[in-house]
PyMOL commands that place a pseudoatom at each C-alpha (Angstrom):
pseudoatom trace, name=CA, resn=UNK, resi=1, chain=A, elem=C, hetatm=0, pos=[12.142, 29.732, 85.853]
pseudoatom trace, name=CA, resn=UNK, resi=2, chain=A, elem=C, hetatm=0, pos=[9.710, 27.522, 87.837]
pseudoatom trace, name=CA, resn=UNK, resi=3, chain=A, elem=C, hetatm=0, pos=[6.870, 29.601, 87.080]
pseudoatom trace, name=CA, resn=UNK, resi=4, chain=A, elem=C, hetatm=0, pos=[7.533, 29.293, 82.597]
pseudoatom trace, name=CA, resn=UNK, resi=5, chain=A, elem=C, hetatm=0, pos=[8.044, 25.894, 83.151]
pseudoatom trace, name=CA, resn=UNK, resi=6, chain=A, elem=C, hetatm=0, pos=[5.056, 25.448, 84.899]
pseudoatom trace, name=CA, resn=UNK, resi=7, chain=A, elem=C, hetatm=0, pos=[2.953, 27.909, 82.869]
pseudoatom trace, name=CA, resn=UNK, resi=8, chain=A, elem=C, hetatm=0, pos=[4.325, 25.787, 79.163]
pseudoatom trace, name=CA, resn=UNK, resi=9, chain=A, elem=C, hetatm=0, pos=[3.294, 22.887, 80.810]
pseudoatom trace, name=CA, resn=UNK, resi=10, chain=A, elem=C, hetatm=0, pos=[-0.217, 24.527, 82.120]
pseudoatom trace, name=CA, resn=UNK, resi=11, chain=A, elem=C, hetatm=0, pos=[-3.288, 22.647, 81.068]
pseudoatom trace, name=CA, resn=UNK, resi=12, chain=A, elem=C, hetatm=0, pos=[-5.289, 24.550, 77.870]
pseudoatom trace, name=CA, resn=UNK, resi=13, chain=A, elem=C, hetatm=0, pos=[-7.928, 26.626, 78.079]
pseudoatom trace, name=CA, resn=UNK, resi=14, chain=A, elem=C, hetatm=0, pos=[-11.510, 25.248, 76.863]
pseudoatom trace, name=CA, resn=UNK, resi=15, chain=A, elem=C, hetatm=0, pos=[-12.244, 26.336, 73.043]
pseudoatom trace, name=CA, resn=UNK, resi=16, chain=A, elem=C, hetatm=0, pos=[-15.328, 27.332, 72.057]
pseudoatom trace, name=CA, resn=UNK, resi=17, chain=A, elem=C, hetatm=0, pos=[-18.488, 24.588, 71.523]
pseudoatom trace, name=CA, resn=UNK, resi=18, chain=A, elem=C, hetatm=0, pos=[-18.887, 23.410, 68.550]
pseudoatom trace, name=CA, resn=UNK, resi=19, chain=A, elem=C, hetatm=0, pos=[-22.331, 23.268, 67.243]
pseudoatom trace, name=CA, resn=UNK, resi=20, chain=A, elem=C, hetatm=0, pos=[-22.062, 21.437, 64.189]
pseudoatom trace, name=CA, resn=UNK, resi=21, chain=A, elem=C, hetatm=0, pos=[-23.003, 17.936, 64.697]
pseudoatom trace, name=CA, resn=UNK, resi=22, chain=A, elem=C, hetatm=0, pos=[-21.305, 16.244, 61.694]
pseudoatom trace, name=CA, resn=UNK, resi=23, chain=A, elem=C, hetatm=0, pos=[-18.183, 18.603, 61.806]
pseudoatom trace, name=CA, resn=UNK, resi=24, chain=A, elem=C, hetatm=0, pos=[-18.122, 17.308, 65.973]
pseudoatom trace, name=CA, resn=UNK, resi=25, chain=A, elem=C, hetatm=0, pos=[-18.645, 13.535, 64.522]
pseudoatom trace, name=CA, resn=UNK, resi=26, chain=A, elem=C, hetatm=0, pos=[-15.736, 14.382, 61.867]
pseudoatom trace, name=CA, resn=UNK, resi=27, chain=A, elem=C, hetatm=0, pos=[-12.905, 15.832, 63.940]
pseudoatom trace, name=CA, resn=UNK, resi=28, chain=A, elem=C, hetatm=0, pos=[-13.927, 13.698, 67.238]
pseudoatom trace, name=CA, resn=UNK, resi=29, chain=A, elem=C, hetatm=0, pos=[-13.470, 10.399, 65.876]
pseudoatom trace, name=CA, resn=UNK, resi=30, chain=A, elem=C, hetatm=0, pos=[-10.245, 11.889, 64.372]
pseudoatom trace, name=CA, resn=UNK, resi=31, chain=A, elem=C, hetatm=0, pos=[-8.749, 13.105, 67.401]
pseudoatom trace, name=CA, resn=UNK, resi=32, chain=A, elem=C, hetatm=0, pos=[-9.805, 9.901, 69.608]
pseudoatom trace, name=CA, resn=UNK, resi=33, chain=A, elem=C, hetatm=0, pos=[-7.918, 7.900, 66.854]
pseudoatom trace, name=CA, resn=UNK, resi=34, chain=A, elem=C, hetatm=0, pos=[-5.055, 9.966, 67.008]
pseudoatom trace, name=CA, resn=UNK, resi=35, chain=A, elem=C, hetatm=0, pos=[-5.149, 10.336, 70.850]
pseudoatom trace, name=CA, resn=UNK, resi=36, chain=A, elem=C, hetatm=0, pos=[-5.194, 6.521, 71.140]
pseudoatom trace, name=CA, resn=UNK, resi=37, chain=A, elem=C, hetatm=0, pos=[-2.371, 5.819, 68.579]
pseudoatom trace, name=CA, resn=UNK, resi=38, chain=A, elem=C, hetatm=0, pos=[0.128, 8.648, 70.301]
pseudoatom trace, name=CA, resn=UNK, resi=39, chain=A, elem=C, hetatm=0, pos=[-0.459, 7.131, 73.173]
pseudoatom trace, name=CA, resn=UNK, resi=40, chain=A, elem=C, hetatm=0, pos=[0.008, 3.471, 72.120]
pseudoatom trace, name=CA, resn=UNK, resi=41, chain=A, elem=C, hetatm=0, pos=[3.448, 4.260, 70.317]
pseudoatom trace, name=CA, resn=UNK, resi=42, chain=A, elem=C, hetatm=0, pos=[4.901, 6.740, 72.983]
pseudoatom trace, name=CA, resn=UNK, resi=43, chain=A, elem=C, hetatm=0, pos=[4.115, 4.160, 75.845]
pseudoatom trace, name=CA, resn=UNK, resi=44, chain=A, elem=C, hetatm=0, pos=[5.805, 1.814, 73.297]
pseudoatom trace, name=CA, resn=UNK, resi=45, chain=A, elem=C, hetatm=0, pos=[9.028, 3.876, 73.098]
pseudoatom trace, name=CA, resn=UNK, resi=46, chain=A, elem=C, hetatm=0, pos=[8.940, 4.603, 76.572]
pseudoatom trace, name=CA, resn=UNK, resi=47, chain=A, elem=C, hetatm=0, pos=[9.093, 0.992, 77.057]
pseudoatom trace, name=CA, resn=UNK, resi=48, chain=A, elem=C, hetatm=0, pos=[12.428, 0.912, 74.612]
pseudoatom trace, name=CA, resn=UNK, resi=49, chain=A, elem=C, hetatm=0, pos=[13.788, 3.597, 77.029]
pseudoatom trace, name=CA, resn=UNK, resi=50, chain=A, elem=C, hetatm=0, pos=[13.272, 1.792, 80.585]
pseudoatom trace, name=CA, resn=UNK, resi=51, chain=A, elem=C, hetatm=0, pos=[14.411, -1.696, 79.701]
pseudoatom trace, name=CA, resn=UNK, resi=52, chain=A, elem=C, hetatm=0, pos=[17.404, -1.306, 77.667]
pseudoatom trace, name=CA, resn=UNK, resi=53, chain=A, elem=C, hetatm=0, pos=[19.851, -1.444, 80.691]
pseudoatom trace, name=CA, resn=UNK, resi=54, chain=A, elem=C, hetatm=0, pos=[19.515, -5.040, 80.182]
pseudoatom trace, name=CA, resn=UNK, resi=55, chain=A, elem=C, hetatm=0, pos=[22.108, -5.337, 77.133]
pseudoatom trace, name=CA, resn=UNK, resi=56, chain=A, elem=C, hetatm=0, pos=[24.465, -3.318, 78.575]
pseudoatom trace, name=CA, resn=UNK, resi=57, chain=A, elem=C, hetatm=0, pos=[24.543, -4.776, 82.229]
pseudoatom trace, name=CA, resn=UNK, resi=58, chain=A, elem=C, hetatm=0, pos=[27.108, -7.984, 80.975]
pseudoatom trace, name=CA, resn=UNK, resi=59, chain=A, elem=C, hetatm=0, pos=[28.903, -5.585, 79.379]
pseudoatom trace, name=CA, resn=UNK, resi=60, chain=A, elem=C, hetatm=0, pos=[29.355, -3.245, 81.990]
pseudoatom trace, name=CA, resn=UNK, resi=61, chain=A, elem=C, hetatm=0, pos=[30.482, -6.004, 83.738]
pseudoatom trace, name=CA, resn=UNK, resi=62, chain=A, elem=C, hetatm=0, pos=[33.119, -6.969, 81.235]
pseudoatom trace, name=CA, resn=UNK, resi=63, chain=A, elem=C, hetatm=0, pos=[34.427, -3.739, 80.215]
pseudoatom trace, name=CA, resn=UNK, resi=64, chain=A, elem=C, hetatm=0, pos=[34.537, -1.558, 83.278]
pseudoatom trace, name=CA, resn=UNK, resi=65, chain=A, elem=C, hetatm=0, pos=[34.297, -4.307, 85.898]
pseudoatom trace, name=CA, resn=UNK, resi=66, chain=A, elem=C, hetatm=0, pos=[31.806, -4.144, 88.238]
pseudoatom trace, name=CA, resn=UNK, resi=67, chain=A, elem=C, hetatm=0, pos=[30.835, -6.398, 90.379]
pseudoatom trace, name=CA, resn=UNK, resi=68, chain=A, elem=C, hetatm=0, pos=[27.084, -7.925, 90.572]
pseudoatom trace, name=CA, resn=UNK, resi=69, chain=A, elem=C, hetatm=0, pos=[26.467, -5.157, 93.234]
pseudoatom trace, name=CA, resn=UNK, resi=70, chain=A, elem=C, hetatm=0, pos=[27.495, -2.787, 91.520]
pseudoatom trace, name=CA, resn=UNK, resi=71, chain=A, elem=C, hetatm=0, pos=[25.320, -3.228, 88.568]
pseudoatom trace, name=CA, resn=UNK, resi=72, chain=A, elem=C, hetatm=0, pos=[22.499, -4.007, 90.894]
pseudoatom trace, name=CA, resn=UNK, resi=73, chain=A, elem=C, hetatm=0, pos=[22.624, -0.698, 92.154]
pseudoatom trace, name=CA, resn=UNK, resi=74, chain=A, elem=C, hetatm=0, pos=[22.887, 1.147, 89.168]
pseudoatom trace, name=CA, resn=UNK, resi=75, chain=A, elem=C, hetatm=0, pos=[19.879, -0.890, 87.800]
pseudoatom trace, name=CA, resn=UNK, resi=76, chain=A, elem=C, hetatm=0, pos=[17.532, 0.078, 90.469]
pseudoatom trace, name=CA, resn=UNK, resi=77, chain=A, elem=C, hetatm=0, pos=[18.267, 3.779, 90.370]
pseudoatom trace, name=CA, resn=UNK, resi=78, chain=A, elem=C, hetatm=0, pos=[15.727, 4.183, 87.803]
pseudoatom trace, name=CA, resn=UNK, resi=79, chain=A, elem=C, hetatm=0, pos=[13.037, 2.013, 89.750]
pseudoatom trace, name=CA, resn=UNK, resi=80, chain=A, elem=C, hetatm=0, pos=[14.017, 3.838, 93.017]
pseudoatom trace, name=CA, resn=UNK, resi=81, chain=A, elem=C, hetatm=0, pos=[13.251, 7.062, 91.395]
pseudoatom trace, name=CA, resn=UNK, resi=82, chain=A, elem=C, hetatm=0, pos=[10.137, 5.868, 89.127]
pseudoatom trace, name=CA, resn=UNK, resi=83, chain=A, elem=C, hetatm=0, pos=[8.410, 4.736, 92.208]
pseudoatom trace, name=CA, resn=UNK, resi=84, chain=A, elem=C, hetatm=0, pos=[8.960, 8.428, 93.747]
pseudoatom trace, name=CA, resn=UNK, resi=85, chain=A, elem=C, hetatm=0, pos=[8.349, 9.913, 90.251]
pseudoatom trace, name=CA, resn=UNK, resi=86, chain=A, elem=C, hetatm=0, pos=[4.769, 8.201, 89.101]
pseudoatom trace, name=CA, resn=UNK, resi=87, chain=A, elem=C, hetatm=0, pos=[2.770, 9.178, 92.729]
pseudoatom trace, name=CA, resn=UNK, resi=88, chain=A, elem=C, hetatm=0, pos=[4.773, 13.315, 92.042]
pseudoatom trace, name=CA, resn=UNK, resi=89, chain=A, elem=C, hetatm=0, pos=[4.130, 13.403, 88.139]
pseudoatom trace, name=CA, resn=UNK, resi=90, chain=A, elem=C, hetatm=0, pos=[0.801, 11.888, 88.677]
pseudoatom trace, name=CA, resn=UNK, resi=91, chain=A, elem=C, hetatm=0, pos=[-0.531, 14.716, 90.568]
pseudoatom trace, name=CA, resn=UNK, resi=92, chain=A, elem=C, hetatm=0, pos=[1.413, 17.364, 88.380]
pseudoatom trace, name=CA, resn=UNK, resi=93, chain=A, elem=C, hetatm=0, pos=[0.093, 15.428, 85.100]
pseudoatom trace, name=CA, resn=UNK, resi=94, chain=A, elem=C, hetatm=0, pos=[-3.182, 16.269, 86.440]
pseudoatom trace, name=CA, resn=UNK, resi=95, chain=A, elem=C, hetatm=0, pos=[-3.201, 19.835, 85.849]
pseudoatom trace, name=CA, resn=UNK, resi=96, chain=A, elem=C, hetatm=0, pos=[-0.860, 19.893, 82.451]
pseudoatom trace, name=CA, resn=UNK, resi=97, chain=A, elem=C, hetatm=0, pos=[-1.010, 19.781, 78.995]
pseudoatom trace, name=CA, resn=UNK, resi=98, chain=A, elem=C, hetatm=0, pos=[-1.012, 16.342, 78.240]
pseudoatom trace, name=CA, resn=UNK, resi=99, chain=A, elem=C, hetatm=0, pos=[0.775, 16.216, 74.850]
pseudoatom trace, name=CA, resn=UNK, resi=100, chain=A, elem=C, hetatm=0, pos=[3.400, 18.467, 75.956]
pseudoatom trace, name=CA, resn=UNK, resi=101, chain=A, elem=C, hetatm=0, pos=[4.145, 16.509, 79.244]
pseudoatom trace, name=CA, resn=UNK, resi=102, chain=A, elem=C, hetatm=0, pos=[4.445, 13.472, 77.161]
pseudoatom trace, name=CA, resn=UNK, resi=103, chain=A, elem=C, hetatm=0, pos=[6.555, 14.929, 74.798]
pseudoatom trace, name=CA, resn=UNK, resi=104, chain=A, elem=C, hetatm=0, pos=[8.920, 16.161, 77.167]
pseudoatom trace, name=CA, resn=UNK, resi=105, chain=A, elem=C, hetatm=0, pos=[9.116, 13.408, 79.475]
pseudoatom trace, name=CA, resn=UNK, resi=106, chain=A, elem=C, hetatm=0, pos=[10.073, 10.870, 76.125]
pseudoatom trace, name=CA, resn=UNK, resi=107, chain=A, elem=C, hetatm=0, pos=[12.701, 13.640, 75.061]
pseudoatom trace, name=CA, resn=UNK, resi=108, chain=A, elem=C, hetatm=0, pos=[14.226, 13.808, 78.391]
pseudoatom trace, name=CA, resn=UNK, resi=109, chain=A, elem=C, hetatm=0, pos=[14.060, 9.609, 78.845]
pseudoatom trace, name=CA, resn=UNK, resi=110, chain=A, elem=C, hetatm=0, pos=[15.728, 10.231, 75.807]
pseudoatom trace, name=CA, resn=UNK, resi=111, chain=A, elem=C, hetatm=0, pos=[18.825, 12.317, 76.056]
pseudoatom trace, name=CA, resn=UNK, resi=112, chain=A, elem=C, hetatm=0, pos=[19.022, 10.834, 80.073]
pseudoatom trace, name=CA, resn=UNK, resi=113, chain=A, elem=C, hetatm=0, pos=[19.715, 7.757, 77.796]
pseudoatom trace, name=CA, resn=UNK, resi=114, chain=A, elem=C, hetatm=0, pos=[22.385, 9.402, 75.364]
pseudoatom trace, name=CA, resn=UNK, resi=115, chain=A, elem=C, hetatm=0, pos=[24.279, 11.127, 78.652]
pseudoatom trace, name=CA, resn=UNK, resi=116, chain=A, elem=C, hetatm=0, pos=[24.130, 7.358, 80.427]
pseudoatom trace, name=CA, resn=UNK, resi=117, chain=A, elem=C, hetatm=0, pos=[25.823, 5.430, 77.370]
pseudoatom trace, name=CA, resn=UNK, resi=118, chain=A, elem=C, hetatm=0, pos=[28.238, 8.503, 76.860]
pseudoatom trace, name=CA, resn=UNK, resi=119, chain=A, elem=C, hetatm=0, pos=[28.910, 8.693, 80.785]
pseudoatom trace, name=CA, resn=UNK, resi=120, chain=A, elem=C, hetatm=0, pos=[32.232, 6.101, 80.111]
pseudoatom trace, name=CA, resn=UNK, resi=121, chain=A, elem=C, hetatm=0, pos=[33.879, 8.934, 77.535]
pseudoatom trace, name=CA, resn=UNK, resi=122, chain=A, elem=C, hetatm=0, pos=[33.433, 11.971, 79.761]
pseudoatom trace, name=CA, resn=UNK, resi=123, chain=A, elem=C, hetatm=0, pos=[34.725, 10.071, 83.334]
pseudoatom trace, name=CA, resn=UNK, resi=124, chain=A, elem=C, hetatm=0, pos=[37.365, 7.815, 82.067]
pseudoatom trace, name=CA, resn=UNK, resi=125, chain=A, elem=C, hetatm=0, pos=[37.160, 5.218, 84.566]
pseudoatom trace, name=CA, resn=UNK, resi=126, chain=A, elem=C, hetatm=0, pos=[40.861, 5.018, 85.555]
pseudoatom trace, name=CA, resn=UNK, resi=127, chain=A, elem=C, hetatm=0, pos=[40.291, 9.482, 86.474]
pseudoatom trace, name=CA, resn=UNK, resi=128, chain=A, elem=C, hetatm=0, pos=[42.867, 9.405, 89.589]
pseudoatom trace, name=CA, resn=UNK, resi=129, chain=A, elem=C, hetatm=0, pos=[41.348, 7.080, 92.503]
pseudoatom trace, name=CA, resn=UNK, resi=130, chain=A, elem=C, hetatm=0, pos=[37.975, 7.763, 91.558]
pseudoatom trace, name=CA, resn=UNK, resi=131, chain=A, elem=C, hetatm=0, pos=[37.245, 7.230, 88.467]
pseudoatom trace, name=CA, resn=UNK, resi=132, chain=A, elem=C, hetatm=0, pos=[35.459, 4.108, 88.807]
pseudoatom trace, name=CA, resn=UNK, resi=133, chain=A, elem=C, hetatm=0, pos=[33.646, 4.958, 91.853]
pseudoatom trace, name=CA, resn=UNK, resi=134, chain=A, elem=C, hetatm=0, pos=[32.687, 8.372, 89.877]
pseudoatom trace, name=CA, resn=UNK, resi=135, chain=A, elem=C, hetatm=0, pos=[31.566, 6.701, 86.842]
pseudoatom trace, name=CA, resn=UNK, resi=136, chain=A, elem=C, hetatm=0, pos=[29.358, 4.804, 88.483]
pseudoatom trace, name=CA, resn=UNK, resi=137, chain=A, elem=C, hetatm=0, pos=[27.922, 7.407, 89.858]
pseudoatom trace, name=CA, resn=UNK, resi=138, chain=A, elem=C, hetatm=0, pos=[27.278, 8.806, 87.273]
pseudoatom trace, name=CA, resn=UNK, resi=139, chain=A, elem=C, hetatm=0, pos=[25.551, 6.222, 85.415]
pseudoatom trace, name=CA, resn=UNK, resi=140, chain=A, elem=C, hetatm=0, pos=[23.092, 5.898, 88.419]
pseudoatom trace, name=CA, resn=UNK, resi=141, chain=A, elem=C, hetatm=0, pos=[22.362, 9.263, 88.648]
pseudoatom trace, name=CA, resn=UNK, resi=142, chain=A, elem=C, hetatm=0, pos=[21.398, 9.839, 84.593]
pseudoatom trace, name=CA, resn=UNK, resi=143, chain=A, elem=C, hetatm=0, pos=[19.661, 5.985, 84.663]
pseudoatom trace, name=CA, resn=UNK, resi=144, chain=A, elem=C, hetatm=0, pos=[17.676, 7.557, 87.946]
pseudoatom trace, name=CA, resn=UNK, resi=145, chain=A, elem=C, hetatm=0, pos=[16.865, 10.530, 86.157]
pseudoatom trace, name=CA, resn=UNK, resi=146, chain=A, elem=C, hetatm=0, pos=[15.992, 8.493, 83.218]
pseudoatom trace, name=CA, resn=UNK, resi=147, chain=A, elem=C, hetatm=0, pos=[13.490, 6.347, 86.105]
pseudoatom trace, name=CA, resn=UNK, resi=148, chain=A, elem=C, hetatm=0, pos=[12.084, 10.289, 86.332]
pseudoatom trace, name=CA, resn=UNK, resi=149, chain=A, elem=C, hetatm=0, pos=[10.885, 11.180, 83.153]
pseudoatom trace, name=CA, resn=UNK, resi=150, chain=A, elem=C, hetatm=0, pos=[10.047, 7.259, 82.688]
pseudoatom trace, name=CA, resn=UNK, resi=151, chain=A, elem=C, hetatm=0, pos=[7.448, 8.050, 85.446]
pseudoatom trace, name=CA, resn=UNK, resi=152, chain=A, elem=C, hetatm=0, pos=[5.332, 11.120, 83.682]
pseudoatom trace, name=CA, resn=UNK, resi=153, chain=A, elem=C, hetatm=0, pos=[4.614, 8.829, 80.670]
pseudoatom trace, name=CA, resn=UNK, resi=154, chain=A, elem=C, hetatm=0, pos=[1.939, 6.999, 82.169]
pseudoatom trace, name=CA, resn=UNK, resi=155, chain=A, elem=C, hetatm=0, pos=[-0.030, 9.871, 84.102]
pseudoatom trace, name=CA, resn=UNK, resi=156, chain=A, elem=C, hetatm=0, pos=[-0.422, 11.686, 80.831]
pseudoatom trace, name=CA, resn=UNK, resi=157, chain=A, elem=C, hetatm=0, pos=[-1.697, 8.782, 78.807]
pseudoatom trace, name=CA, resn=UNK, resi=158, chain=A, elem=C, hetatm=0, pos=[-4.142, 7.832, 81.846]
pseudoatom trace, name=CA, resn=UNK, resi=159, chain=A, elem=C, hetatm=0, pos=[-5.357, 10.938, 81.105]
pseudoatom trace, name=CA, resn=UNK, resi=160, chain=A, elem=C, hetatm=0, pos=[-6.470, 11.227, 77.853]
pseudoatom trace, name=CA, resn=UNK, resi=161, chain=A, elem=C, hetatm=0, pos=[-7.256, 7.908, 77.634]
pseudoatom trace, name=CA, resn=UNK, resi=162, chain=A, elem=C, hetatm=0, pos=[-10.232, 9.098, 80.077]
pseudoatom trace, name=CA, resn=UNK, resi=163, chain=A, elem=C, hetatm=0, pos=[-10.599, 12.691, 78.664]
pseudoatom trace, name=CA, resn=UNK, resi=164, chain=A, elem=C, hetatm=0, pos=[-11.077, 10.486, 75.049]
pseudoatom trace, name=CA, resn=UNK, resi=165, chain=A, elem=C, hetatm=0, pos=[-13.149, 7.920, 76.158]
pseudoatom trace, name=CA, resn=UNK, resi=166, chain=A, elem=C, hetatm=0, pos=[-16.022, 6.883, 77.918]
pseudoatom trace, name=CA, resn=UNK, resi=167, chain=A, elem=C, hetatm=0, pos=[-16.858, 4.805, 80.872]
pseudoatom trace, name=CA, resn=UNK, resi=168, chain=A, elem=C, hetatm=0, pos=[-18.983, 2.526, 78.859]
pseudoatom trace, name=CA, resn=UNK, resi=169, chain=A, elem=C, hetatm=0, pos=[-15.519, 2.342, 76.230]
pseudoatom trace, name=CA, resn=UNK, resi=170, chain=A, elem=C, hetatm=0, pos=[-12.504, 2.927, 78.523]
pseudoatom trace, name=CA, resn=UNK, resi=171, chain=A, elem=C, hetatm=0, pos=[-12.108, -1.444, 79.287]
pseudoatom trace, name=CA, resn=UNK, resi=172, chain=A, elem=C, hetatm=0, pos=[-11.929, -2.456, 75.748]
pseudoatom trace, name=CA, resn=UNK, resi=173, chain=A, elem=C, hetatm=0, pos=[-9.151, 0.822, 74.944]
pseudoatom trace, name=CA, resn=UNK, resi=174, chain=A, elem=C, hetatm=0, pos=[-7.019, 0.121, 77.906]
pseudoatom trace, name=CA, resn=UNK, resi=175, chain=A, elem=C, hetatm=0, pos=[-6.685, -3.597, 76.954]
pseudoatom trace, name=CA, resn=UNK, resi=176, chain=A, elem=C, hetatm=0, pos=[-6.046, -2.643, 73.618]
pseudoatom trace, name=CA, resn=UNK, resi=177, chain=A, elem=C, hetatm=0, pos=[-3.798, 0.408, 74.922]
pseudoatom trace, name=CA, resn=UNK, resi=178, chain=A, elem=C, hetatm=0, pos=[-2.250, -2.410, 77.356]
pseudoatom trace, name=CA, resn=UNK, resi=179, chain=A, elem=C, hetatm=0, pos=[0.123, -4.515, 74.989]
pseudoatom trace, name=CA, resn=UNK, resi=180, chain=A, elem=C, hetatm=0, pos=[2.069, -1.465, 74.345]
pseudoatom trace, name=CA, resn=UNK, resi=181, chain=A, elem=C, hetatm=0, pos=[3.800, -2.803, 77.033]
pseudoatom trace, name=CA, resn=UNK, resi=182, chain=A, elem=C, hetatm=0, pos=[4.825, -5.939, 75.059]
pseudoatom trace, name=CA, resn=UNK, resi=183, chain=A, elem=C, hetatm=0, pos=[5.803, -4.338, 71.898]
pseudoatom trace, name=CA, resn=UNK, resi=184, chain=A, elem=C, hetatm=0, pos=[8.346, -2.078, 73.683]
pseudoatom trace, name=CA, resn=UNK, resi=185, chain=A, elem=C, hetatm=0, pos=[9.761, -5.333, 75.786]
pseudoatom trace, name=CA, resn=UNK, resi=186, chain=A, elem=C, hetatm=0, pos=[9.588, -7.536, 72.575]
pseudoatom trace, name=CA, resn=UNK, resi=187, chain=A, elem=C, hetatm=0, pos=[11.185, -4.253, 70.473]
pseudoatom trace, name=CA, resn=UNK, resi=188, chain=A, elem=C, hetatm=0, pos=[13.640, -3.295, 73.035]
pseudoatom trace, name=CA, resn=UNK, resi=189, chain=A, elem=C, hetatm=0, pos=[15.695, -6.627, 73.218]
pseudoatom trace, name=CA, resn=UNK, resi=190, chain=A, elem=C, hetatm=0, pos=[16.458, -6.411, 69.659]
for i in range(1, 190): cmd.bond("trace and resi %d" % i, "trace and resi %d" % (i + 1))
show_as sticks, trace
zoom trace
């Protein structure tokens, strides 16, 4: 199972030269543009995807009860595991398919997400004697796997931002690649 995931995930092989110069001029400034705005708007939804813990923490707190501890831990499950996730995926980003590692990684933030806010219907948290404890468990464990997949976004985009661009260009399309940050915090607290 390793080995299909690894070889969907495997890196393309080179196509053919093209030798056409204004067909190369055509599709190249195409597929920078388009390389540049996938980037820019899945960084921006990956952004949606990390921070929205923030709405739900006083809520948490209200509803289920836990204390400031509590919801301190399950907060920095998903840092704890991005830190360990961004140095692994980084190397492993290296050698994939770029679109499809990004693609997964925003579909998995994704449902990690959907199994995190549906975590209080499956474990009811009065389950026996450990139904809280449980529950909380496992909220961190989908928000840390959520931290996970958060991690393999920006490895990817590093990527083709330097496969796309040049040395001479790569300053002015990070900064402008850069405030995808802020529209995913300024988009995710609405």
């Amino acid at each position: 199972m390793l080995k299909a995931i690894g070889n969907y995930f495997k890196a393309p092989s080179e196509i053919p030269v093209i030798e056409n110069k204004e067909e190369i001029d055509k599709k190249y400034k195409r597929y920078r543009i388009d390389a540049f705005s996938a980037s820019f708007i899945g960084y921006t939804v990956f952004h949606l995807t990390k921070k929205n813990i923030g709405a739900a923490l006083p809520e948490l707190s209200t509803h289920l009860g836990y204390t400031n501890l509590q919801l301190g831990i399950l907060g920095s499950s998903l840092y704890f595991t991005y830190a360990f996730g961004k140095f692994i995926n980084g190397v492993i980003a290296d050698k994939a398919d770029a679109k499809k590692f990004l693609t997964a990684a925003l579909m998995m933030s994704a449902l990690a997400n959907i199994a995190f806010g549906l975590s209080p219907y499956i474990i009811p948290k009065d389950f026996m004697l450990f139904g809280q404890p449980l529950l909380l468990l496992a909220m961190a464990l989908f928000w840390g796997i959520n931290g996970w997949f958060q991690s393999m976004g920006f490895p990817a985009i590093a990527k083709v931002l330097a496969f796309w661009f040049s040395n001479t260009e790569r300053g002015t399309k990070w900064a402008l690649w850069s405030t995808s940050h802020q529209f995913g915090k300024c988009w995710g607290r609405y």
